[in-house]
N, C-alpha and C positions, 0 to 999 in steps of 0.2 A: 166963890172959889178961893178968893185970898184969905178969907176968915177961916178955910179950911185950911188953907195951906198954916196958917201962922199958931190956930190954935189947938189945932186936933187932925195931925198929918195920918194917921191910921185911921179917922173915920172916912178920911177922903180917898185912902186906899181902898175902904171895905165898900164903898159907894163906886169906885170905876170898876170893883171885880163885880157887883152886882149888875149895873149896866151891862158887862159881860153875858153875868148869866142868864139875861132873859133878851138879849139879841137873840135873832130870828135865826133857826138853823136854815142853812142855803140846801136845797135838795137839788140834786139834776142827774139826770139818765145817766147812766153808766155809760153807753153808749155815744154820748156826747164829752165825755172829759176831753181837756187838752193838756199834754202833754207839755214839757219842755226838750227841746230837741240836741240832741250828740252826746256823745261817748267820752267822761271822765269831763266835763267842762264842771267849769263854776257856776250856778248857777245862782240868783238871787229868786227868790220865790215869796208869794206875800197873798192870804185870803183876801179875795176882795171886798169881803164884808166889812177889813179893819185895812183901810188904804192905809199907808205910811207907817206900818206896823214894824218896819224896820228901821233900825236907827240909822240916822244918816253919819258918814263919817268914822263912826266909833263902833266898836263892836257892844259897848255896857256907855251907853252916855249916861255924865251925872246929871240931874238937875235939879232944883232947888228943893225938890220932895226927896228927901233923902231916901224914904224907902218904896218911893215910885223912881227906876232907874233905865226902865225900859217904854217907851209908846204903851198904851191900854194901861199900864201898871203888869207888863208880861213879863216874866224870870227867862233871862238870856241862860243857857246852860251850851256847852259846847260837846259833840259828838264825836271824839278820834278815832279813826280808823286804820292810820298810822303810830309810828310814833313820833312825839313833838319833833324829836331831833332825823327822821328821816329826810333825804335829801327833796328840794323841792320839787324833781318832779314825780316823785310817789307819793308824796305827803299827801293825805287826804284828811280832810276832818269837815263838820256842818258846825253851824249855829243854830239854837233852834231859841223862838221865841214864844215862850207858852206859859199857859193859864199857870198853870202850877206844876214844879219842878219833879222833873222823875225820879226822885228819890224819896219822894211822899209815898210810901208801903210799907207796909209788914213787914215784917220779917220772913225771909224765904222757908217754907218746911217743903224738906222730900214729900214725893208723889209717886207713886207706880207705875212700872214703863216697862212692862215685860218685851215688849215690842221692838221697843229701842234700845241700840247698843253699840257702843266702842270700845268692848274688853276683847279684842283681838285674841288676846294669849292663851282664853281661857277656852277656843273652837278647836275642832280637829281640823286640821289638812287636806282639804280634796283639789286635784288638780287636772278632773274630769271636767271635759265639755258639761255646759248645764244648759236646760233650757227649762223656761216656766209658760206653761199655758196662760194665755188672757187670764189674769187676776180677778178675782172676785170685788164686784163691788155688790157691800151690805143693802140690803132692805130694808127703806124707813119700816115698812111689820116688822122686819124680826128686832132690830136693834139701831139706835140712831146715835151716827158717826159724825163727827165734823172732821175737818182735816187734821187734826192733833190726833184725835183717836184713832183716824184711818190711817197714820204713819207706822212702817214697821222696816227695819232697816235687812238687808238683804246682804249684805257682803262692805268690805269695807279693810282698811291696815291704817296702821300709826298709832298716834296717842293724842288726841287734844289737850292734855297735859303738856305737853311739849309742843305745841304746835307746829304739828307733821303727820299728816294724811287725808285719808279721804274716806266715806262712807257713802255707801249708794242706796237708796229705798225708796220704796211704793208708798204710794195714797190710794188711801177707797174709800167716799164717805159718802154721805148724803144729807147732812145738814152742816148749816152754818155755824160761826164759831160767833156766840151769841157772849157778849160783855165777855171776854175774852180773849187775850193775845198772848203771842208767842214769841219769845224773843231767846235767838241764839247766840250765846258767849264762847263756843267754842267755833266757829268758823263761819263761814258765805253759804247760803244756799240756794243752785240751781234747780229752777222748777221748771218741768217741760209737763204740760197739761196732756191729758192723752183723747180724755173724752169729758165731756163738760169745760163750763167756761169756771174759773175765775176770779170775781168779784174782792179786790186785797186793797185793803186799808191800811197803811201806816202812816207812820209820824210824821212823813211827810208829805203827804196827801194819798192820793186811791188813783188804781187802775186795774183796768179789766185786763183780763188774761185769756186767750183763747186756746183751742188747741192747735197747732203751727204757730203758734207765737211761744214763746218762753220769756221767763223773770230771775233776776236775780236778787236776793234782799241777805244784804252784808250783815256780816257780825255784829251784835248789841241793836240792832235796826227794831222795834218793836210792830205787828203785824198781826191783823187778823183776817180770816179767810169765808167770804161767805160761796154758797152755792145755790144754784136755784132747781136742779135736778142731781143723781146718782153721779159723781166724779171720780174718774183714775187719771192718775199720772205718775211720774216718775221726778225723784229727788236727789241732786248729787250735792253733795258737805265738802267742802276744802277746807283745812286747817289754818295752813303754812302762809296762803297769801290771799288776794284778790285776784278775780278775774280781771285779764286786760285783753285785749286782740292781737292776734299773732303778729308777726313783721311781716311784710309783707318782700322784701328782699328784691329777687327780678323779677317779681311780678308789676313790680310799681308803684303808683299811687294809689290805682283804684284796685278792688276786688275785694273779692268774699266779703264780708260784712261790712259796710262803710259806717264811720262811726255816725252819720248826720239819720241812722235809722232808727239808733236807739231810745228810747223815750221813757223819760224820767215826769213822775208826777209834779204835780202843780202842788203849791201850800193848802189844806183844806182842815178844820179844825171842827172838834164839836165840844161843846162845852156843858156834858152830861154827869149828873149827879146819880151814881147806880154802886153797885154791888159790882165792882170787876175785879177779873184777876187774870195775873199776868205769870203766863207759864214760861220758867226760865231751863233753858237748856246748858247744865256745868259739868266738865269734866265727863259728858256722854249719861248723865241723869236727868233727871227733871227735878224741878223746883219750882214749888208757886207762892204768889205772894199776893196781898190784897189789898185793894184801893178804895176809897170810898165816890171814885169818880174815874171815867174813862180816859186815859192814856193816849187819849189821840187828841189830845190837844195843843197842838202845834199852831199858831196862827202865823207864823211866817219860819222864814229860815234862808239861810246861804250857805255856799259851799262846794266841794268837788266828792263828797263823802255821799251818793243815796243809792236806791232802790232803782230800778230802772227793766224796762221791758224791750223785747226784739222781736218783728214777725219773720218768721225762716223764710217765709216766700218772697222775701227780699234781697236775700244771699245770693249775690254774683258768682256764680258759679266758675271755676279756670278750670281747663284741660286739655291734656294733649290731641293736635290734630297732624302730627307726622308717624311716631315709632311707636312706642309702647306707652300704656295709661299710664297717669301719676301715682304717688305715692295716696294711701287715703287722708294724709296730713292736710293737700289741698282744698280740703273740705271742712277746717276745723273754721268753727266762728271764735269760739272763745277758750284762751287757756290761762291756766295758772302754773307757772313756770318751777321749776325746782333752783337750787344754785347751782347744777351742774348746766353748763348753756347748753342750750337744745334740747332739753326732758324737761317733760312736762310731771308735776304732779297731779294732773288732770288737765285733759283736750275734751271738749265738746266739741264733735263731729257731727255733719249730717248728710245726709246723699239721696240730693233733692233730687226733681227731674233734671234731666240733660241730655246733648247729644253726644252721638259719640263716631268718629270717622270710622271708616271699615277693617283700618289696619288694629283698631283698638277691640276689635273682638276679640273676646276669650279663647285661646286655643287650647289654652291651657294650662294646668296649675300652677302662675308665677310665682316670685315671692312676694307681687302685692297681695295676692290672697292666700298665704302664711301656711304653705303646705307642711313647711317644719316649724310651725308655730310663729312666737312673738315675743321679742324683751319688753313687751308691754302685755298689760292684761285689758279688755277690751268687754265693758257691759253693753249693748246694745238692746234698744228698745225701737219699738215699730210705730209708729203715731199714727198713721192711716197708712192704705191699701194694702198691696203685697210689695214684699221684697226681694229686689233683684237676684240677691243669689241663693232664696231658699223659698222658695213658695209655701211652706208650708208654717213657717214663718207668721204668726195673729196677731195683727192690732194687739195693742194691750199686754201682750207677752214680752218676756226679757230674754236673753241667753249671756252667759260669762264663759268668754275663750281665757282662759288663765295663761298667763307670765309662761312661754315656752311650749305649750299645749298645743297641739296640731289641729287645724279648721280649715275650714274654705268653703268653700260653693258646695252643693249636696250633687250627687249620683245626675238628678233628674236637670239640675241646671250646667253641669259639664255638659251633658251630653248631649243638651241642646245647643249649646255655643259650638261645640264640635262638629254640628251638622248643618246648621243654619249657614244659607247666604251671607256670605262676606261682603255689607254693603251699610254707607252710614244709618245712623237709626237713630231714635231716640227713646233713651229707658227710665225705668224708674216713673213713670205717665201716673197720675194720680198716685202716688205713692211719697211716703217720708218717715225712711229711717236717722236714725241719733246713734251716735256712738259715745260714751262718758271712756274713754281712754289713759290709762295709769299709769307710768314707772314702777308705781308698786304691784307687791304681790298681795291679792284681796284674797283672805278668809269667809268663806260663806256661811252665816249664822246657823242655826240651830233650827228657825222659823223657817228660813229660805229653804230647808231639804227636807224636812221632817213634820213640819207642821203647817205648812200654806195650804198644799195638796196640790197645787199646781205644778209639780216637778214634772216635766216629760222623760221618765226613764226611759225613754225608746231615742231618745234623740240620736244616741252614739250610731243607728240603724240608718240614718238619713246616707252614710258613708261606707254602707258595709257593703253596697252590691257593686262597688267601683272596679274596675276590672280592668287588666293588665292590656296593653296597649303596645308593648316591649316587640320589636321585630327581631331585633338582633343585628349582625355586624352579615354586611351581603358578601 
């Protein structure tokens, strides 16, 4: 060791990265991962293959190997997710400790992405109710999709250029994302699974994703996605900031999402020699770039900057038990705020099961359910069963009420709240719907009306047989 050190310090470097390379890769169940636990913490995280893989004390210790500066001979690189000078408690950034540094690639060349898109200016205006039939997922016969290929964006306002807006889009795939990852430069993306689980790798370790569970993987975060059968779900893009958890105000301390549910990956690395390539997502294109080794090589890291997952079935539900039901805001888990306080440029909503007292039956079309429309625009998606205020409503299906556009409950669901016993209940029983909620006003693509096929041109009918109820003055 000291002869190494004193006469030939890079062959003692090229000797601990080889020890590297042919350490044992660690396999274990997906089903078995553990997690690191709560919402925005620091977290320190370390493969257990390379104990003490983090330096103690320093974030770059020197040591007498001038160009071994990190434990294994790892390249310390840091991750921002803020900016340096943001105030400390939004700062966010990681450390990441790894084989070899993310900047070992190609050169990026454009890719083709008919699919996906953020040129807002260049769509027509529709400001109709929309709804989309359960989306197609492809057939490993006819054509084999991974989740990149199965992305196509649905509606969406703002500019990633400017960092300010949102984009909402489906997934339909059926193969895995093989030496391959994705990583987005223009904003965070919320993933709610619809049907199929999951299996997502990043840089800073892996976890499973089910459907009633959701993920979020922030900006510059690198990721890939495997699948073990046909998978749909649905994809919401923020610009402007990060997801955090509403205030909770007079509710208290506890409710709707508590942060000690969310669950951020453990350190997990692999240190493979392959053919990969990392598809970069800029200014709403793609761009890819090529490695001659896989990107998921991370063997430790710290930090308050990662990835992290949520099961809906854990959301503490609040509601009224005297007068009238709440707003549907009492149901939001996660929002990213605008600077105007109190608007959101997107609320993740959901309206799990609950109960509900008897004075809170529907009698009739309040302004919580938006008879003269909404200053906000509202996509909604169905994850399982049926939904409370439209039965006909399909897993897998989306609908977009637009900025001021009129909705509410259908014909068939008034007019059963109008007739039914006034007595507590409980609704929504096997069922879970999502709402991705705007300030902005969303443009709907070209794909989303014209060429999915799933458009329900009949929807505007769910409203038409509603009838006049008007007595008059006695």
């Amino acid at each position: 060791y000291r002869y190494l050190c004193t006469f030939d310090k890079f062959k003692y470097a090229t000797l601990v990265l080889h020890f590297f390379s042919t350490s044992k890769t660690m396999t274990v169940d997906w089903e078995d991962l553990k997690y690191h636990s709560g919402f925005g913490n620091h977290f320190s995280s370390e493969d257990p293959r390379c104990p003490d893989a983090l330096p103690k004390n320093q974030v770059k210790p020197h040591t007498k190997i001038e160009r071994l500066l990190c434990p294994y001979g790892l390249y310390a690189e840091q991750l921002s997710g803020t900016a340096f000078t943001a105030p400390r408690e939004t700062n966010q950034r990681t450390w990441f400790y790894r084989i070899l540094p993310a900047v070992l690639h190609a050169p990026f060349t454009r890719i083709k992405s008919d699919l996906i898109t953020n040129q807002w200016d260049k769509l027509e205006p529709n400001p109709n109710q929309t709804r989309w039939k359960p989306f197609n997922i492809p057939s490993v016969e006819d054509e084999k999709k991974d989740f990149l290929d199965g992305l196509a964006t649905l509606c969406g306002a703002g500019d990633p250029c400017a960092r300010h807006g949102i984009s909402v889009s489906i997934y339909a795939c059926n193969s895995s994302m093989e030496d391959r990852a994705l990583c987005n430069a223009d904003g965070d993306f919320l993933i709610v699974p619809q049907h199929g689980a999951l299996r997502i790798t990043t840089e800073f370790g892996r976890m499973l994703v089910k459907p009633e569970e959701i993920c979020v993987i922030q900006q510059g975060i690198r990721f890939s996605i495997a699948v073990d059968q046909p998978s749909r779900g649905y994809v919401l893009e923020v610009f402007d900031n990060h997801f955090c958890l509403p205030s909770l105000g007079p509710i208290g301390a506890n409710g709707l999402a508590n942060p000690r549910d969310f669950e951020t990956p453990m350190a997990w690395y692999e240190d493979r020699q392959c053919e990969f390539t990392v598809v970069h997502k800029y200014q709403g294109s793609l761009f890819e770039s090529k490695l001659n080794h896989s990107c998921f090589d991370v063997v430790a890291w710290h930090g308050n900057y990662a990835p992290y997952k949520y099961d809906l079935r854990k959301f503490v539900v609040v509601n009224s038990v005297s007068v009238d039901h709440l707003d549907p805001s009492i149901f939001t888990v996660l929002t990213c705020p605008s600077l105007k306080p109190g608007t959101a440029i997107a609320d993740f909503v959901i309206f799990p099961p609950r109960c509900l007292p008897k004075i809170c039956k529907a009698r009739t079309y309040s302004k919580n359910v938006h008879l003269l429309g909404n200053c906000m625009s509202e996509f909604m998606g169905l994850i399982t069963g049926k939904y409370e205020a439209k039965e006909a409503f399909q897993a897998g299906g989306a609908t977009l009420h637009s900025c001021m556009t009129p909705h509410g409950p259908d014909t068939d669901c008034f007019e059963k709240a109008v007739t039914d016993e006034l007595k507590p209940m409980r609704i929504a029983e096997g069922s879970l719907a999502f709402m991705f909620e705007s300030s902005l006003s969303l443009v709907l693509t070209n794909w989303s009306m014209k060429e999915c096929e799933r458009v329900d041109h009949d929807y505007f009918k769910c409203w038409s047989t509603l009838r006049k109820h008007f007595t008059g003055p006695k």
